[in-house]
TIRO-2110 file (N, C-alpha, C; in Angstrom, 1 decimal):
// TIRO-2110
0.8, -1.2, 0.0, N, 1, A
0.0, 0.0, 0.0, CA, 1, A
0.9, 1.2, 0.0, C, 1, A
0.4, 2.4, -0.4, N, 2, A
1.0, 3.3, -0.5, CA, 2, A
0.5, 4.9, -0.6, C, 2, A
1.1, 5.6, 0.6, N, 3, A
0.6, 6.8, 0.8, CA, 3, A
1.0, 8.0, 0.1, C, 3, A
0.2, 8.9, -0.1, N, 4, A
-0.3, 10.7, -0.4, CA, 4, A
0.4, 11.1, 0.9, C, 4, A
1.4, 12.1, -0.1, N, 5, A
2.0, 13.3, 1.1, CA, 5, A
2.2, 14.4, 0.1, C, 5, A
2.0, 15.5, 0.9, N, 6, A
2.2, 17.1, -0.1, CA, 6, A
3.4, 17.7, 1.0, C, 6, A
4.3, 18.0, 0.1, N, 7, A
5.5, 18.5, 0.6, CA, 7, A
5.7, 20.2, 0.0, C, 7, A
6.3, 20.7, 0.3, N, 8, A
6.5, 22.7, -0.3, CA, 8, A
8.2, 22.3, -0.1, C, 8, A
8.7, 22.9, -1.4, N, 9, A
10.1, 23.1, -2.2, CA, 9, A
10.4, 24.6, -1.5, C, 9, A
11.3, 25.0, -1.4, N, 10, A
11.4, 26.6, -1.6, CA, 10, A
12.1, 26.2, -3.1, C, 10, A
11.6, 27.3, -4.0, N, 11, A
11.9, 27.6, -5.6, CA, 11, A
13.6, 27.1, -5.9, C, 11, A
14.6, 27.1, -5.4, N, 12, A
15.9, 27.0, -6.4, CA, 12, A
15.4, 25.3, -5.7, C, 12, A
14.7, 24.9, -5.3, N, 13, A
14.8, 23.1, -4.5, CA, 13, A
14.4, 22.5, -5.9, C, 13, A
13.2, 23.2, -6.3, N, 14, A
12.2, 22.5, -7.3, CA, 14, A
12.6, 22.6, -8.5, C, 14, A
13.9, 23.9, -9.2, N, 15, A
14.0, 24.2, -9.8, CA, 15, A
15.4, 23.1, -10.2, C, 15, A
15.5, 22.7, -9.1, N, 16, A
16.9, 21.6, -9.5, CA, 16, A
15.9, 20.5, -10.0, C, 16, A
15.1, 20.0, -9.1, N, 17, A
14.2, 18.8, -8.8, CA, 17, A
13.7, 18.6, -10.7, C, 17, A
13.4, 19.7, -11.2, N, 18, A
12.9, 19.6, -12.5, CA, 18, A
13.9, 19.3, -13.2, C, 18, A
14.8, 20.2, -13.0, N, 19, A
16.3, 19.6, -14.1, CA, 19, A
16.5, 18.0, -13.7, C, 19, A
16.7, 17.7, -13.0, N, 20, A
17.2, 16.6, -13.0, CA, 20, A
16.0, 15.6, -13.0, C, 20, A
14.7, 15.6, -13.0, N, 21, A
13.9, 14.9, -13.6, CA, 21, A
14.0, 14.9, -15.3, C, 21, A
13.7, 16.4, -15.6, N, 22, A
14.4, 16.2, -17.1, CA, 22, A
15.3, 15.4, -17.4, C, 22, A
16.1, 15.4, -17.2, N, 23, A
17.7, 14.8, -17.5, CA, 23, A
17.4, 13.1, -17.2, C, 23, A
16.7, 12.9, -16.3, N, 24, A
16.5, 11.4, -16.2, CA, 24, A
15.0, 11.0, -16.8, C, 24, A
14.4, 11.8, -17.3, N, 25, A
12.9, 11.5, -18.6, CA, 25, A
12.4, 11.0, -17.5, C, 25, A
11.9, 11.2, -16.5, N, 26, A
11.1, 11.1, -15.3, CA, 26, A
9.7, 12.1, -14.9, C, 26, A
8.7, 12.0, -14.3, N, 27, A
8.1, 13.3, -13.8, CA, 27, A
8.6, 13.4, -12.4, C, 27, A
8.9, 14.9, -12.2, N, 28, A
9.7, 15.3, -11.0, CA, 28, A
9.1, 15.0, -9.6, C, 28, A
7.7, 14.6, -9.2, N, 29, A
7.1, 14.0, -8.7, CA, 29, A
7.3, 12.4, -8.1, C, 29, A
7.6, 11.8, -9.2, N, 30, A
8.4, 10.2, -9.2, CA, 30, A
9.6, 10.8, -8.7, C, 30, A
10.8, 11.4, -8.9, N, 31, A
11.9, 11.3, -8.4, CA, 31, A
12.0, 11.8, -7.3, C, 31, A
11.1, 13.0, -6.9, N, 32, A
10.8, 13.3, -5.3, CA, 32, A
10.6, 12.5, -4.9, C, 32, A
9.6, 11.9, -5.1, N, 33, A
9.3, 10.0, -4.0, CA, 33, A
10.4, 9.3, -4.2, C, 33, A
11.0, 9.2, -5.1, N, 34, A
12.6, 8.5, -4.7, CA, 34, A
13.6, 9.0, -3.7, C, 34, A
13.6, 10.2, -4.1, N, 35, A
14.7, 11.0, -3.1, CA, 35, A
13.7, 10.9, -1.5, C, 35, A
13.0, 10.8, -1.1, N, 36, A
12.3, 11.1, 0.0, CA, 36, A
12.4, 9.4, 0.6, C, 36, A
12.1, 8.7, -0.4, N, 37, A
12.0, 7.0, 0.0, CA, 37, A
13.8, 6.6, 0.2, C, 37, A
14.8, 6.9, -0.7, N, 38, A
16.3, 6.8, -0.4, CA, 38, A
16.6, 7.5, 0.9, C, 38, A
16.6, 8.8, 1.6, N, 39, A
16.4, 9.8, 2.9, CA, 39, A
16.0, 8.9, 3.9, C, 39, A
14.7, 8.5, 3.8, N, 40, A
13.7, 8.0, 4.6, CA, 40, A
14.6, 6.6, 5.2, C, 40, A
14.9, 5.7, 4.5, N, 41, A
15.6, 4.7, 4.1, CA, 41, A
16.8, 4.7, 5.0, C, 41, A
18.1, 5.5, 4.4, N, 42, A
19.2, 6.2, 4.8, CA, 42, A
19.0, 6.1, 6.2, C, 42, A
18.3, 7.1, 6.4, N, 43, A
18.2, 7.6, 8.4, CA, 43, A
17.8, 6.8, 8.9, C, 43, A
16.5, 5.7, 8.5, N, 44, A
16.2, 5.2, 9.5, CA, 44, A
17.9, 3.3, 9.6, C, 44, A
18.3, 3.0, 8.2, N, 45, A
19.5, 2.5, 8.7, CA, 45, A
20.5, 2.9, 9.3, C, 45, A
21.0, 4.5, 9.3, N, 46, A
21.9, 4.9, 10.0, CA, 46, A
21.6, 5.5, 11.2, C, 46, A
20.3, 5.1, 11.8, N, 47, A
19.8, 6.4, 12.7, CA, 47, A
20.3, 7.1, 12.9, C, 47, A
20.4, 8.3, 11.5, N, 48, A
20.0, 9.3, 11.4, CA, 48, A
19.0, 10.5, 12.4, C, 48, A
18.3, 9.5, 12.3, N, 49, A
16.8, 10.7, 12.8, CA, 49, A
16.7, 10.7, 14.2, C, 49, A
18.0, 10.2, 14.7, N, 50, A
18.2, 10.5, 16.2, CA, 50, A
19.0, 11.6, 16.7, C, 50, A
19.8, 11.9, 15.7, N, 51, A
20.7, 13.0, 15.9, CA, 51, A
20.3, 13.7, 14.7, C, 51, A
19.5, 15.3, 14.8, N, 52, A
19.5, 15.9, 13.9, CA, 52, A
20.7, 16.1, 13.4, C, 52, A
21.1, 16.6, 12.0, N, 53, A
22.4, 17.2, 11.1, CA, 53, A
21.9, 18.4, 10.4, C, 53, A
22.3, 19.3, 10.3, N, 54, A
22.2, 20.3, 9.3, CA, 54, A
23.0, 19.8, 7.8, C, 54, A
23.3, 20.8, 7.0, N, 55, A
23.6, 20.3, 5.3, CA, 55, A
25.6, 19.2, 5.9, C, 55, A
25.5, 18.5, 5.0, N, 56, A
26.5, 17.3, 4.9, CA, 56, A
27.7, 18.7, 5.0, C, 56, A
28.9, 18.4, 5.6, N, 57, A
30.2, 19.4, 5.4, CA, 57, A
31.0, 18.5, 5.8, C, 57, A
32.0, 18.9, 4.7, N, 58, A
33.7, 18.6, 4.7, CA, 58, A
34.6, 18.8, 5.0, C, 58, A
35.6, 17.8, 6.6, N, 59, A
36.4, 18.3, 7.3, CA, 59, A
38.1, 19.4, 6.3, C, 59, A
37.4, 20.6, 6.2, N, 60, A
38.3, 21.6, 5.5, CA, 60, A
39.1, 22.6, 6.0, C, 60, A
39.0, 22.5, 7.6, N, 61, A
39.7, 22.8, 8.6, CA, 61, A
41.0, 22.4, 8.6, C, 61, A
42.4, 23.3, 8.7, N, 62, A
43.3, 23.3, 8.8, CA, 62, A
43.9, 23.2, 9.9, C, 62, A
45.2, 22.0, 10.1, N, 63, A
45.7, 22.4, 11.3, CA, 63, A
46.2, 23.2, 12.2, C, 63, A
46.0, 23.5, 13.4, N, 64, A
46.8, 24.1, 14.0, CA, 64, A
46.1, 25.8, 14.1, C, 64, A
44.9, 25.5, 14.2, N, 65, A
44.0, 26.8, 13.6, CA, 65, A
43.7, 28.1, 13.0, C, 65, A
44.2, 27.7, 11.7, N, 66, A
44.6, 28.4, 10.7, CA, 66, A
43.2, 28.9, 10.1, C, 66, A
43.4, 29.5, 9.5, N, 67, A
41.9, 29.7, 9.0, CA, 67, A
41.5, 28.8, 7.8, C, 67, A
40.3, 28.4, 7.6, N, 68, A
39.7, 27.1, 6.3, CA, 68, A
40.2, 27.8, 5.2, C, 68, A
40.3, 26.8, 4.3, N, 69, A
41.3, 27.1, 3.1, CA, 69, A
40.5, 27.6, 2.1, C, 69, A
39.4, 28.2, 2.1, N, 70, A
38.8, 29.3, 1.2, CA, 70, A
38.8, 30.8, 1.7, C, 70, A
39.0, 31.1, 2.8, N, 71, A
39.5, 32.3, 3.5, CA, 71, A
41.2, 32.0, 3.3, C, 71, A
41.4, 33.8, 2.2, N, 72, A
42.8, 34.1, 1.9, CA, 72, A
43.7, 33.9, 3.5, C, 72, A
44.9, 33.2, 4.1, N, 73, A
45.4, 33.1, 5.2, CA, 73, A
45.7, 34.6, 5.6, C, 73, A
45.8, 35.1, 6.9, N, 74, A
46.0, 35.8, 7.9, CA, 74, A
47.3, 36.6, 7.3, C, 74, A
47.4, 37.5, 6.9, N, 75, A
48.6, 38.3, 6.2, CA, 75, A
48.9, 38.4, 4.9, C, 75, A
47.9, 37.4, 4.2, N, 76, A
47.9, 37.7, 2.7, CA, 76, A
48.4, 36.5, 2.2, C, 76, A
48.4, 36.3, 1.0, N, 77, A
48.9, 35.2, 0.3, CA, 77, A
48.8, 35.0, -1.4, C, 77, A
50.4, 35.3, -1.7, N, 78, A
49.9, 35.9, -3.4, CA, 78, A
49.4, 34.3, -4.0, C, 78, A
50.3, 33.0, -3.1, N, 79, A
49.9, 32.0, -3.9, CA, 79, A
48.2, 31.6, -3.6, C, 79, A
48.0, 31.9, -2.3, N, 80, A
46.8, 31.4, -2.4, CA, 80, A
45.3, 32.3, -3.1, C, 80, A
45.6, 33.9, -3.6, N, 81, A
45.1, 34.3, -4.6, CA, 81, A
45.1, 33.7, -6.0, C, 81, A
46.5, 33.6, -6.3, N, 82, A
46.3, 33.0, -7.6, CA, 82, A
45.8, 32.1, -7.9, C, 82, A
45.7, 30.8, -6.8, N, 83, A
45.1, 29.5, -6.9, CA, 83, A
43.8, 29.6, -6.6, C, 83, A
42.9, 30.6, -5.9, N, 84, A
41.7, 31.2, -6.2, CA, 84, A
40.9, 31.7, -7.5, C, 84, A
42.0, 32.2, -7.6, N, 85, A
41.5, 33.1, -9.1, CA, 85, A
41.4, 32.0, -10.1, C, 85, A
41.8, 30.8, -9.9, N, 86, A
42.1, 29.9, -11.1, CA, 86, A
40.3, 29.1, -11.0, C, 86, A
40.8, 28.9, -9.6, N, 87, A
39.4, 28.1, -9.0, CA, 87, A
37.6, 29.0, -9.5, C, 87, A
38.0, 30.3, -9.0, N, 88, A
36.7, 31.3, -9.3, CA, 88, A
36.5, 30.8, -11.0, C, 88, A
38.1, 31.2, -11.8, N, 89, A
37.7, 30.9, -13.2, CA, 89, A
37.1, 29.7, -13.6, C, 89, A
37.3, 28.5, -12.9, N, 90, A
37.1, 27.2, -13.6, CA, 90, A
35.2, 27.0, -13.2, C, 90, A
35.2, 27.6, -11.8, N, 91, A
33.9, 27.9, -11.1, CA, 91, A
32.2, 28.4, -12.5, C, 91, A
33.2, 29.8, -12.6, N, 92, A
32.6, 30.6, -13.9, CA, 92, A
32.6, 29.5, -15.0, C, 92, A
33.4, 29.1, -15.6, N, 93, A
33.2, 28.1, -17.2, CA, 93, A
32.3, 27.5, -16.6, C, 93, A
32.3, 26.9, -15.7, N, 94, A
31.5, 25.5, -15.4, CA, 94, A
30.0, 26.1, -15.3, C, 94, A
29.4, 26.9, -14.9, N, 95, A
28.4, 27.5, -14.1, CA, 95, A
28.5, 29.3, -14.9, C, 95, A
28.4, 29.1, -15.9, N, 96, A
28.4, 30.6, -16.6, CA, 96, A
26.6, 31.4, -16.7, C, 96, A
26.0, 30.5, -16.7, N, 97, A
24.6, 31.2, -17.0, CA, 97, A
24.2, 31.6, -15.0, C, 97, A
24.8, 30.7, -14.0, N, 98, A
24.2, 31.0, -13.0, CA, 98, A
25.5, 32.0, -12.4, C, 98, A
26.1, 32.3, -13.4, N, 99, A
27.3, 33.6, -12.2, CA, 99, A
27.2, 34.7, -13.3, C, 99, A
26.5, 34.6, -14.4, N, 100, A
26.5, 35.8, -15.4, CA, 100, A
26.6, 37.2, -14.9, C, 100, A
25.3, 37.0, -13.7, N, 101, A
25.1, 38.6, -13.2, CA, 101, A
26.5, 39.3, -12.3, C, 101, A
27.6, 38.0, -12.1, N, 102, A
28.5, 38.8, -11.5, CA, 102, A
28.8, 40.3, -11.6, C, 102, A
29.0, 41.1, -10.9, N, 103, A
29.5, 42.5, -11.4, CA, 103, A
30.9, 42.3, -12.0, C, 103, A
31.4, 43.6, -12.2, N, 104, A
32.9, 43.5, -12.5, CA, 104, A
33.3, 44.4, -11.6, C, 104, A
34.8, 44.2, -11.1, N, 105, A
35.0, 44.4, -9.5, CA, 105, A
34.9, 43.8, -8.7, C, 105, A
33.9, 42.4, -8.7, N, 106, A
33.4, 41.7, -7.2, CA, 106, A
34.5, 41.7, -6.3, C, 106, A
36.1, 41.4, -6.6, N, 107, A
37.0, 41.5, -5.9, CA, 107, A
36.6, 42.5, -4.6, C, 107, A
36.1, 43.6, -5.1, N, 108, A
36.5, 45.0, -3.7, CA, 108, A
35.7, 44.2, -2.9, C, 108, A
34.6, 43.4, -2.8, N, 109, A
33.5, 43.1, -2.4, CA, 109, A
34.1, 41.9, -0.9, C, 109, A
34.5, 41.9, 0.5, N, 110, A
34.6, 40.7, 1.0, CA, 110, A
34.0, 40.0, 0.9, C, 110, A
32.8, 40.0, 1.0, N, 111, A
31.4, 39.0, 1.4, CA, 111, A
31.8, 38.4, -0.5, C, 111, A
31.3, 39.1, -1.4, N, 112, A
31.4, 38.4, -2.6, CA, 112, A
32.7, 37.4, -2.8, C, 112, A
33.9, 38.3, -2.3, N, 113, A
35.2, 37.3, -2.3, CA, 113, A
34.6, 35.9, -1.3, C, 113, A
34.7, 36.0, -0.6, N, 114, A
34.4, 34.6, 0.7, CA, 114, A
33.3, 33.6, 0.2, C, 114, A
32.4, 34.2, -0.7, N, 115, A
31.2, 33.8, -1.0, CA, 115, A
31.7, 33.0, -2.5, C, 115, A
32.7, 33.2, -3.2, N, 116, A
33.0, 32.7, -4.4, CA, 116, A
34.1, 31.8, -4.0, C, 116, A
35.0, 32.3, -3.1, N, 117, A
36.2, 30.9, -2.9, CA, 117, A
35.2, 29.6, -1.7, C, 117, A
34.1, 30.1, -1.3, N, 118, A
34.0, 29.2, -0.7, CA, 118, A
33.0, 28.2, -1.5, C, 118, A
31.9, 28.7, -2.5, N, 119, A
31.6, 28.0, -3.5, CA, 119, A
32.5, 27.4, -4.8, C, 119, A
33.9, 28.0, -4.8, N, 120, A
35.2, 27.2, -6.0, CA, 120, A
35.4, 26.0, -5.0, C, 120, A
36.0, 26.6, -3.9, N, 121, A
36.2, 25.5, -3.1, CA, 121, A
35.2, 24.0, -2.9, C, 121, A
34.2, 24.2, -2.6, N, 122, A
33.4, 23.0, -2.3, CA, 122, A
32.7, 22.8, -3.5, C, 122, A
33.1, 23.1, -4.8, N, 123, A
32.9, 22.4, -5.8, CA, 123, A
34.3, 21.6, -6.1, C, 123, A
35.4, 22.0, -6.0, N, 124, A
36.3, 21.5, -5.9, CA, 124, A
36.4, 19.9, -5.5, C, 124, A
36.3, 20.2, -3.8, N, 125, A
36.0, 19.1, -3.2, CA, 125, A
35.1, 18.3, -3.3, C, 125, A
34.3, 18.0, -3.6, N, 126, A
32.8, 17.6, -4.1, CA, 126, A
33.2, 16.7, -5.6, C, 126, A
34.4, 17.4, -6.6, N, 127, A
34.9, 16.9, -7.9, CA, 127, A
35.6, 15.9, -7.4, C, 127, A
36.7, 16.1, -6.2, N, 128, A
37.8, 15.6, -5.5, CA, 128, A
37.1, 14.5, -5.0, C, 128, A
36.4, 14.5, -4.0, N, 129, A
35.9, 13.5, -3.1, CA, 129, A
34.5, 12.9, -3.0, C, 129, A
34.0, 13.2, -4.0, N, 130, A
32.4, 12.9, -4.6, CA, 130, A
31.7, 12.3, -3.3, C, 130, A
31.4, 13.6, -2.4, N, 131, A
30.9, 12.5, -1.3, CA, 131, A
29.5, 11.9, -1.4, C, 131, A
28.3, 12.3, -1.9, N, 132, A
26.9, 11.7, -2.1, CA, 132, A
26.3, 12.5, -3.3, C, 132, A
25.3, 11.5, -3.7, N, 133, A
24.7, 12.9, -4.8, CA, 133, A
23.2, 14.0, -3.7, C, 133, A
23.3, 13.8, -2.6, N, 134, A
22.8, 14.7, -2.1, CA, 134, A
23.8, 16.0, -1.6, C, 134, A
25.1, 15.9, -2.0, N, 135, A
25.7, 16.8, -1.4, CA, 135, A
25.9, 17.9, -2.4, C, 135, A
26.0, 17.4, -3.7, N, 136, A
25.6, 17.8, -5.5, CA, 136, A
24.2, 18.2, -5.6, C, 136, A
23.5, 17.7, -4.9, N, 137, A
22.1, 18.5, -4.8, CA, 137, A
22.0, 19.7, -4.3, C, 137, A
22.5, 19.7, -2.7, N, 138, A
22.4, 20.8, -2.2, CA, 138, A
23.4, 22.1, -2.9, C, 138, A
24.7, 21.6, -3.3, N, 139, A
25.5, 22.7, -4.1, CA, 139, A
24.8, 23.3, -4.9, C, 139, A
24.0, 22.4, -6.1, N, 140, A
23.3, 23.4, -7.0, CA, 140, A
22.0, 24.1, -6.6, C, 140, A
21.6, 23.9, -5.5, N, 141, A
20.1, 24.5, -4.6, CA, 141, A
20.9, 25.7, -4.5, C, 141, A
22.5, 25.7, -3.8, N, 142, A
23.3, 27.2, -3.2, CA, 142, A
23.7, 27.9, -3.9, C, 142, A
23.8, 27.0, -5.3, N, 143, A
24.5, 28.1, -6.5, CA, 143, A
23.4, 28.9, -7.2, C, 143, A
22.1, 28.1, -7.4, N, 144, A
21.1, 28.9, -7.9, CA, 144, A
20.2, 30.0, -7.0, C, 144, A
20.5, 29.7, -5.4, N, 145, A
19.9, 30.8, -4.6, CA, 145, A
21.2, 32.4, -4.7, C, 145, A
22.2, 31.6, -5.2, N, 146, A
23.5, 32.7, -5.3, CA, 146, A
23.4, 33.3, -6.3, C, 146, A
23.0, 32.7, -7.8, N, 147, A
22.7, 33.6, -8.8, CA, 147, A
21.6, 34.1, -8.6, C, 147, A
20.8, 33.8, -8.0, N, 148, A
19.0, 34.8, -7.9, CA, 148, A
19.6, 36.2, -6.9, C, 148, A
20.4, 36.4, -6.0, N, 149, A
20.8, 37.1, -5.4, CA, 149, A
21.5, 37.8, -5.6, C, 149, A
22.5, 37.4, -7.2, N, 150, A
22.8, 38.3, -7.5, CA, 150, A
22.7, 38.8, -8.7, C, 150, A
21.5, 38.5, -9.8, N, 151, A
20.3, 39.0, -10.2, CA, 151, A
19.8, 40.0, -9.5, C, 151, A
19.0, 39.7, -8.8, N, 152, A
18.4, 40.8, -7.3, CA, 152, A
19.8, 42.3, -7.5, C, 152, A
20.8, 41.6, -7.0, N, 153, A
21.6, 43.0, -6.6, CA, 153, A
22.4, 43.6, -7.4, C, 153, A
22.1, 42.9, -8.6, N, 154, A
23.1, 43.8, -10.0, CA, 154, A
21.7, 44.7, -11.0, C, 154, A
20.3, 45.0, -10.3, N, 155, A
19.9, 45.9, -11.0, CA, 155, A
20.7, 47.1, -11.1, C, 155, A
20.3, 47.5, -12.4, N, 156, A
21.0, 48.6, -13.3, CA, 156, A
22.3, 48.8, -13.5, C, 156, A
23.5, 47.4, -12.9, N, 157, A
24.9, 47.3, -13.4, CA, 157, A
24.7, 47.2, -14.7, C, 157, A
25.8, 47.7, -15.2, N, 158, A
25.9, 47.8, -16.8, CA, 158, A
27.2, 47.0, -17.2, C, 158, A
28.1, 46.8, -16.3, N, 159, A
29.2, 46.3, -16.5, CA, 159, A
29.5, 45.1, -15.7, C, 159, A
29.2, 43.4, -16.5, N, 160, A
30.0, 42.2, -15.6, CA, 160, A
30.8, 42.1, -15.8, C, 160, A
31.1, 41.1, -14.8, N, 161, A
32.6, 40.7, -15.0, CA, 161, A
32.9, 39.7, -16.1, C, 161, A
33.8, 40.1, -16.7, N, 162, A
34.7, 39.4, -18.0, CA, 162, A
35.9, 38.0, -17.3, C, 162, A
35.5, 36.7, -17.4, N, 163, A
36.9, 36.2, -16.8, CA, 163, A
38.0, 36.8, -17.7, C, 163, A
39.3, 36.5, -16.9, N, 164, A
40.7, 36.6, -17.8, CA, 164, A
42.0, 36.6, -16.7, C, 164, A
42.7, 37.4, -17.0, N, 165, A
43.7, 37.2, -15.9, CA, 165, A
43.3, 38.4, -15.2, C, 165, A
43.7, 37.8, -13.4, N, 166, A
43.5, 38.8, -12.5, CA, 166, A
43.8, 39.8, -12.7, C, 166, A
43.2, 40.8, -12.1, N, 167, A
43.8, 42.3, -11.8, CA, 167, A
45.4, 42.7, -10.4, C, 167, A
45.8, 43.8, -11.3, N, 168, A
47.0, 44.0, -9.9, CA, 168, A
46.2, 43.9, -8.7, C, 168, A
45.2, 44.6, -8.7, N, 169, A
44.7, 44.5, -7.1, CA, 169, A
44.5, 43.2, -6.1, C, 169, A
44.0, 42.3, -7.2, N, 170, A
43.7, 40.9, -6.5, CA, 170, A
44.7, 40.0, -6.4, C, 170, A
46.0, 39.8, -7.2, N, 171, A
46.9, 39.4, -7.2, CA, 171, A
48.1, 40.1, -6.9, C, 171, A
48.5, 41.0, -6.5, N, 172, A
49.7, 42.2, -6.7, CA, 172, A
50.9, 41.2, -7.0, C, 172, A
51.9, 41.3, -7.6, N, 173, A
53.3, 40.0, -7.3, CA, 173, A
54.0, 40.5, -6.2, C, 173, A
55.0, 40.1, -5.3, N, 174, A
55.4, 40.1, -4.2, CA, 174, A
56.4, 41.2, -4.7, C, 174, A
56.9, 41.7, -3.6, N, 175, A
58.1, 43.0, -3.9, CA, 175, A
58.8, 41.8, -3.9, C, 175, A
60.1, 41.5, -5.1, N, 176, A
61.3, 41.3, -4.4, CA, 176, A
62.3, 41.9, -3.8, C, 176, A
62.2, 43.1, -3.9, N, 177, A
63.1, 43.6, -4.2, CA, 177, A
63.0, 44.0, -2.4, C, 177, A
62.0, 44.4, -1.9, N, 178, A
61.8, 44.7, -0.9, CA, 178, A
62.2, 43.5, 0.2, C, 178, A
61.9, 42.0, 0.0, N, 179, A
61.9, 41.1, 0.2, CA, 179, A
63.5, 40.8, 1.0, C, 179, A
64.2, 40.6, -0.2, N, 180, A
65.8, 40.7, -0.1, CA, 180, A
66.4, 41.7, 0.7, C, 180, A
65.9, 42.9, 0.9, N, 181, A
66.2, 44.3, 1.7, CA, 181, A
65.9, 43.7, 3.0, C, 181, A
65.0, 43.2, 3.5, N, 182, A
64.5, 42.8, 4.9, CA, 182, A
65.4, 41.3, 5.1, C, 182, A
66.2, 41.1, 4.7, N, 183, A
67.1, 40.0, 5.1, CA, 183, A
68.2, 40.7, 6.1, C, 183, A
END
């Protein structure tokens, strides 16, 4: 036998839920009841449902309490800009229609910075260590509430951002010259 339940999406939930019913020639209804019956499943073998969890995360903590490796380290770090900027770019190819509205500048931006290395980053990881496809779910639920927000906050920008190579400001190169003087 089998039961009737009505559930509510918030919009970027449902908006994945259809893609990826698309993508598997399903109605998005059937794969909700899968995903809900898999969940259901899940928790009650792992009891789960004894200890709430909020969304699945990845020990990305650094030794010795440094700061997580999507926050530039404490004093700057030309290498760990550059290897950001590589990450934001690969971020953009991959996901170009949902970062379109980027402005150009977001660099000046902290919250925008933190907010892009920490979604390069945990796509990254996610590529690296494929932990579940609910963890791939939630990323694109966060990437599509990230482009509606920044939709929302780029009315009447005229100018996005173009990838290409960083700007001086974001990457400056290290003085050498200054470098060798302090020896």
């Amino acid at each position: 036998m089998s039961q009737r339940r009505q559930i509510v999406l918030p919009d970027p939930v449902d908006q994945s839920l259809r893609e990826l019913a698309a993508a598997a020639d399903t109605p998005p209804s059937t794969l909700a009841a899968q995903f809900v019956q898999a969940g259901i499943v899940d928790a009650v073998s792992s009891r789960k449902h004894l200890r709430p969890q909020s969304t699945p995360t990845f020990d990305l903590e650094t030794p010795g309490g440094e700061r997580p490796i999507w926050l530039e380290p404490y004093g700057g770090s030309h290498e760990w800009r550059v290897r950001m900027w590589g990450e934001i770019l690969a971020l953009h190819a991959r996901y170009p229609a949902e970062l379109d509205a980027l402005k150009d500048k977001w660099w000046e931006s902290e919250a925008t910075v933190e907010i892009l290395c920490a979604l390069a980053t945990w796509r990254s990881e996610i590529d690296e260590h494929g932990p579940s496809p609910r963890e791939e779910i939630i990323f694109h639920n966060q990437l599509t509430e990230y482009a509606q927000q920044l939709r929302q906050r780029s009315g009447g920008v005229t100018k996005t951002w173009q990838p290409g190579a960083p700007p001086r400001q974001w990457a400056p190169r290290p003085n050498r010259y200054r470098s060798q003087m302090a020896v």
